[in-house]
N, C-alpha and C positions, 0 to 999 in steps of 0.2 A: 442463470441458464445451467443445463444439464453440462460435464464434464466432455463429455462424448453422444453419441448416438444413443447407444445400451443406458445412461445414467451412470453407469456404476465405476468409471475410471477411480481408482485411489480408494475404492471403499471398502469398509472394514466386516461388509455384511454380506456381499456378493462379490463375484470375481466379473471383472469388466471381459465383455467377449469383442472389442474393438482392437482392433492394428492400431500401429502407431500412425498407418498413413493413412486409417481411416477416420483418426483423431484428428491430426491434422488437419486434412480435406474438410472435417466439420464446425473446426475452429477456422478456417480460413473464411469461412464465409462471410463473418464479421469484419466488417473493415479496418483496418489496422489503424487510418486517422481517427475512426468512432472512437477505438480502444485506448487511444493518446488521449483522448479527454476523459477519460472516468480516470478519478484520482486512484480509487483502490480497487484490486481484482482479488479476490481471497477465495479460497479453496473451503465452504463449508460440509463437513462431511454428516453424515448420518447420525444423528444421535440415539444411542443402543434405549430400549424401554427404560431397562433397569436407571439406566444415568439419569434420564427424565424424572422416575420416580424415588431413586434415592435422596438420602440425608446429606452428599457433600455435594454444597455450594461454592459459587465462587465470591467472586466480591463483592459486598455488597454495593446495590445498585443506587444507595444514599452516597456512599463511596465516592462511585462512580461519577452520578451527576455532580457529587462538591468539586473534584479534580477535572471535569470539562469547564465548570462553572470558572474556577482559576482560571484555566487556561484561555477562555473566552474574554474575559477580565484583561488579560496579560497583552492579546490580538488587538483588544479595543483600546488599550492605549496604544499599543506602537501603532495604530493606525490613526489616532487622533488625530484631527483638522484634516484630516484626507478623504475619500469617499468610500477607501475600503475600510470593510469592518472584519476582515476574517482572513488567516494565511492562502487560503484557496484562492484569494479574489489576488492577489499578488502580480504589478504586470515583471519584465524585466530589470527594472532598477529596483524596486521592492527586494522581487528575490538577491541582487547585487547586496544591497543594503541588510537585509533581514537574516539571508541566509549564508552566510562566511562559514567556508569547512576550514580547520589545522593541516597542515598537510600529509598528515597520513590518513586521515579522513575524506579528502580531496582524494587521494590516489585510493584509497580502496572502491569510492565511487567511480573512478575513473577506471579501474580493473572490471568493476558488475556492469557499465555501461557498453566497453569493448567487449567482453567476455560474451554477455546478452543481447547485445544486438539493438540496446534500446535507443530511440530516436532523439532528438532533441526536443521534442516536446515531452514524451517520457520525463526525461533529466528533469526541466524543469517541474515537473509534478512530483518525480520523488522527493526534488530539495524544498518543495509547500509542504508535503506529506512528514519531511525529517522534521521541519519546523515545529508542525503540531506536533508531532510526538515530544521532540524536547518541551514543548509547552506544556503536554501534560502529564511531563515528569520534574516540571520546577527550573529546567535545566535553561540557562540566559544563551550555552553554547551549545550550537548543532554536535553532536558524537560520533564518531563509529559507529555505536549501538543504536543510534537513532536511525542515520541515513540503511547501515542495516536493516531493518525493520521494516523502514518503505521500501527497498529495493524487495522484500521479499512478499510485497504487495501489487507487483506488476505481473503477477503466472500466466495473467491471458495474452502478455505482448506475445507477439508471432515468433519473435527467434530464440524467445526463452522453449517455446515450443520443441524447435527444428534440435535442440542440444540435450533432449531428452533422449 
């Protein structure tokens, strides 16, 4: 979906000619429980010609699918003799069992969850979402840098919104 009304909130190629309350108003129209179930909300921006058509790449995309293919690998056993196959499918005791923060890990989620406004169904999507990431970074323990990473994958929640 478009950022705003105009498209152009955050972009690098046009100035957005929306308010903040007519951003709102146009993000509110999406329901806020819809938004609790899409695991990731990410902000993809314009891509300039030139970056399209130049020489620097990112990873490559053999890369890529070998370090999901691990981490698929990783999902499918901890989830062996059960009916989930993937950290997404996670009910409550799952996430208890699978997902354990250290406690300054715990408290910094505990800081972006008060601070942002996000719901308890949020919570438990970003602690699926830290999951995969630590899974495809090799990592056996949830991080900081992981549950970071999901929390800044929630931008469509509504009060992350309202604190802009």
């Amino acid at each position: 979906m478009n950022p705003c009304p105009c498209g152009y909130w955050n972009s690098v190629l046009k100035e957005c000619t929306c308010t903040p309350p007519v951003i709102q108003r146009y993000l509110a129209k999406i329901s806020g429980p819809l938004l609790d179930r899409i695991d990731l909300h990410i902000d993809v921006p314009e891509v300039k010609y030139k970056e399209l058509t130049g020489g620097t790449r990112g990873e490559a995309s053999k890369l890529i699918a070998q370090r999901v293919s691990k981490a698929r690998d990783v999902q499918l056993g901890r989830f062996r003799n059960t009916a989930i196959f993937c950290n997404a499918q996670m009910r409550p005791a799952e996430i208890s069992k699978y997902c354990v923060l250290d406690d300054s890990t715990r408290k910094m989620l505990e800081s972006a969850i008060q601070g942002l406004g996000f719901s308890a169904r949020a919570y438990d999507r970003i602690l699926k979402v830290s999951r995969t990431i630590a899974d495809l970074a090799n990592s056996a323990e949830i991080r900081e840098e992981h549950v970071s990473e999901a929390v800044q994958y929630r931008s469509l929640d509504r009060n992350y919104w309202e604190t802009m």
